[in-house]
Structure formats: C-alpha cells, structure tokens
C-alpha positions in Angstrom: 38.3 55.0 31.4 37.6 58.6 30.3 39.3 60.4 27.6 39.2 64.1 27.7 38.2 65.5 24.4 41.1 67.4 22.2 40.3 69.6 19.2 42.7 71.3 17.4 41.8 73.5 14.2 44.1 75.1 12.4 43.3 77.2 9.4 45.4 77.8 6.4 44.9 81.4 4.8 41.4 83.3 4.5 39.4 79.8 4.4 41.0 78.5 2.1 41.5 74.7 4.4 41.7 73.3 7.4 43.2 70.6 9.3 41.6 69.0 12.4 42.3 66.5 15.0 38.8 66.2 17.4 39.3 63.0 19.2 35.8 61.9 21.0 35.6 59.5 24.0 32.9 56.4 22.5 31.9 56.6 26.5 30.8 60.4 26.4 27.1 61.3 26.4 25.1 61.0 22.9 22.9 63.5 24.1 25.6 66.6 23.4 24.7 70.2 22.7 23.9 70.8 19.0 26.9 73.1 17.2 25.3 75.9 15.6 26.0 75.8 11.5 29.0 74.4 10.0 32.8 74.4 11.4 34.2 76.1 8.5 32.8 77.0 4.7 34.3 77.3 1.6 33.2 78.8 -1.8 32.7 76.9 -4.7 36.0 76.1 -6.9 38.0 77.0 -4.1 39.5 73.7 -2.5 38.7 70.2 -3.8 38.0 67.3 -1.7 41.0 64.9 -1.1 40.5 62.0 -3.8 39.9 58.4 -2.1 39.3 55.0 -3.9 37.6 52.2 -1.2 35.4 49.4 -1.4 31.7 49.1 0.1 30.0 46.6 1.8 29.4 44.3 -1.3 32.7 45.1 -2.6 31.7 47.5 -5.3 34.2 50.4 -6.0 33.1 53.5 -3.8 35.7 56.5 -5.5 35.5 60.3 -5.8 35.6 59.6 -9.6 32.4 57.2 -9.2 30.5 59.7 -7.0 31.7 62.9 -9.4 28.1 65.0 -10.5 26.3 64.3 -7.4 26.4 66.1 -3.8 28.4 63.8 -1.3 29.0 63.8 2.5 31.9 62.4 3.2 31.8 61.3 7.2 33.9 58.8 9.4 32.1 55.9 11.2 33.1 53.2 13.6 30.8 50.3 12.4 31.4 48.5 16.0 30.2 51.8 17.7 27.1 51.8 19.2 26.6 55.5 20.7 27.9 58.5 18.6 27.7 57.0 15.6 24.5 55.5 14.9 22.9 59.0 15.9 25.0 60.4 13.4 24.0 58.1 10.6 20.6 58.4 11.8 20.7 62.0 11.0 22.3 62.5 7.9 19.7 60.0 6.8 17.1 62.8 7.8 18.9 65.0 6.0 18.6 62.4 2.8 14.9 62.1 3.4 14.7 65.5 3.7 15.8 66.6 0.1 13.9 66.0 -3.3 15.2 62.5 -4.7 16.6 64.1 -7.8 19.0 66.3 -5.7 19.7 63.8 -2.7 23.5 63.1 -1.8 25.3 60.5 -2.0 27.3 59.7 1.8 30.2 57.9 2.5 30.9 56.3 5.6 34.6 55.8 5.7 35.4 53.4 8.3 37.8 54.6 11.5 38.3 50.8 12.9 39.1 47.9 10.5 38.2 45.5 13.0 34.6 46.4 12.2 35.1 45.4 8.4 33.7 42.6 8.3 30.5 42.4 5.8 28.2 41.3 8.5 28.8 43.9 10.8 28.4 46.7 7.6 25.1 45.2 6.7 23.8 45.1 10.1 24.5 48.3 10.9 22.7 49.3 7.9 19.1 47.7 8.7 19.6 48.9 11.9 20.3 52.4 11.5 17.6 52.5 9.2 19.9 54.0 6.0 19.0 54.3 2.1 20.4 53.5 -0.8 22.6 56.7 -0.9 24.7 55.7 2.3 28.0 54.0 1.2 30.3 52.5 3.7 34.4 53.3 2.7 36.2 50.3 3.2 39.9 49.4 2.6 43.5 47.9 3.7 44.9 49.7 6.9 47.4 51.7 4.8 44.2 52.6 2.4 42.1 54.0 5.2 45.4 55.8 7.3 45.8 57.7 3.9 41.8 58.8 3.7 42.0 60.0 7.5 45.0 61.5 7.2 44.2 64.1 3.9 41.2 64.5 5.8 42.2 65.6 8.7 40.6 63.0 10.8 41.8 61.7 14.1 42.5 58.3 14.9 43.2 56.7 18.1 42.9 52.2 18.9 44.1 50.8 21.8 44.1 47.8 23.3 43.1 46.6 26.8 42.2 43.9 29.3 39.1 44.5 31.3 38.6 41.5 34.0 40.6 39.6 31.6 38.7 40.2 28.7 40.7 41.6 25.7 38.6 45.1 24.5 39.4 46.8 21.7 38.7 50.8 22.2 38.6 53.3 19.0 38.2 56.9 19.7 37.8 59.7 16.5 37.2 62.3 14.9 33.0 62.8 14.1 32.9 65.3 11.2 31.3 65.3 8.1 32.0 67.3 4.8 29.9 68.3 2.1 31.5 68.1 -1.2 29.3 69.6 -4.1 29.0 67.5 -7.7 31.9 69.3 -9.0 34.1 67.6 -6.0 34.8 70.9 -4.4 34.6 70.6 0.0 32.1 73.4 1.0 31.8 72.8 4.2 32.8 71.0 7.2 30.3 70.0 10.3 31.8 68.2 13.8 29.3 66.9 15.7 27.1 67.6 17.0 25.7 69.2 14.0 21.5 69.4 13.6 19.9 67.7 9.8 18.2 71.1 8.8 22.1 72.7 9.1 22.9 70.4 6.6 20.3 70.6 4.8 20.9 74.1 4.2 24.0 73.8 3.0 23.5 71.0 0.3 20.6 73.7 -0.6 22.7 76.4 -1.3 25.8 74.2 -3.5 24.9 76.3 -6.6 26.7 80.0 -4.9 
C-alpha cells in the first residue's frame, strides 16, 4: 500500500512559528533528495520550544527543564522502523561526532508509535544505529506523547491491517527535527531529508 506524501506548512506572522503536518510513507525510498538548509529559522529569544516531560529507555526523566543549558534536537522516531529512521539517527549522530564534546547537543528521540516502547526494542535500536550518550529516546503514556506531537506540530498516522492474515501494524509521520539552543529557544526546523553539515551549521551559529 502506498501513501502519497502530504505536507502542509503554515506560517504564523514574519517567522515567528510554524505548524506542520508532513506525513511520510515507511515504504518510500531512503535514498530521497537532500533539502537544502533548514525548513524555517528563528532568531534567538524569539519563540520557545514547547515544554515536554517523558521518560527514556532506562526510565530516567528526559524534560526540557533537565536538558535546559545545553543545545538539543528534538526529532520524532518510530523505534519499530527500519528505513527512514535509522538513516536519520544515523545522521544526527554525524552531526554529534562532528562538534567539539564541550559544545555537543543533547537529542531527543520522541517516540511516534508506542507499540515500539518496549525497553528492548529502545536499546536495540541504539547499538544498532550506532548512537552516543547524547541521544535520548522520549517515551510516555499515549496521552503524554499525543500532547508532545501535537505542540509540535508533528503528524501522526497508525493503522491497522491484515496482510495474508497476519495482523500488521503501519505508522506513518512526520520526520523533522528542531534545534533548540541552551536557552530553550527553537531556531530552527529541518524535514528530511536534511544533510549533517546543515545542521551542523546551525548548532554553530546558536550564539546570533
């Protein structure tokens, strides 16, 4: 089954925020077209990323508050997928290994499909995406993560279907990723695909 791809941005005033719903088929090609740059910027002080308080894969508080004096990507990961989204943790892992360890962010992983919750799928997909010790996965209840998508903007679509009688459980999202500076300001928003040395640039240039 193919789902056709659906973005809509709408911006409020000069920059000032944006709300998206970019709902991308898990079936589609990995090997998409890079987007130039970032989907929209903001300047610093300007609009303050949505609060969230979740769990991580141990169970350890993962919070705005707990993150606050530290650069932070905040992106939305299926841990059950196994095309789109390991490329993109792959690659804001570059990004990581890319920056001087003093003045690496922290990411967050906020999962789009509770059935992959479990801590043995979290932990897996760590070793085998090859993360660090700054990715965090963003667990929570339904209602927990439904908020988090929601004042972020993200899209969210499960369904539920038999295929040769097997029951198969399909989540399709949004794949962006914001960069929040340490003061918990968003500065800018990247859809993928987006290229490490983009993001790179931004987290670079958090001081203006």
């Amino acid at each position: 089954m193919r789902w056709a791809v659906c973005v809509l941005a709408v911006l409020v005033g000069a920059g000032a925020g944006i709300a998206i719903v970019a709902l991308r088929s898990p079936s589609s090609s990995a090997g998409s077209r890079l987007v130039s740059g970032p989907a929209t910027t903001w300047k610093a002080d300007v609009k303050r990323a949505p609060a969230f308080d979740l769990r991580d894969a141990n169970g350890d508080r993962v919070s705005t508050a707990t993150l606050r004096g530290r650069p932070l990507i905040v992106t939305f990961i299926d841990p059950l997928c196994r095309n789109y989204c390991p490329i993109e943790a792959t690659r804001l892992e570059d990004v990581v290994r890319a920056l001087p360890r003093a003045s690496r962010p922290a990411i967050v992983a906020v999962s789009v499909n509770v059935q992959g919750d479990a801590r043995r799928f979290l932990v897996e997909d760590i070793h085998k995406w090859g993360v660090g010790p700054e990715w965090h996965w963003g667990i929570g209840t339904p209602a927990q993560l439904r908020s988090v998508w929601k004042r972020f903007g993200i899209g969210v679509l499960a369904t539920n279907r038999k295929i040769a009688g097997v029951a198969v459980h399909e989540v399709v999202h949004t794949e962006a990723a914001y960069v929040v500076d340490a003061k918990g300001f968003e500065r800018a928003l990247y859809l993928w695909p987006f290229s490490a040395a983009d993001v790179k640039a931004t987290l670079a240039g958090l001081g203006g």
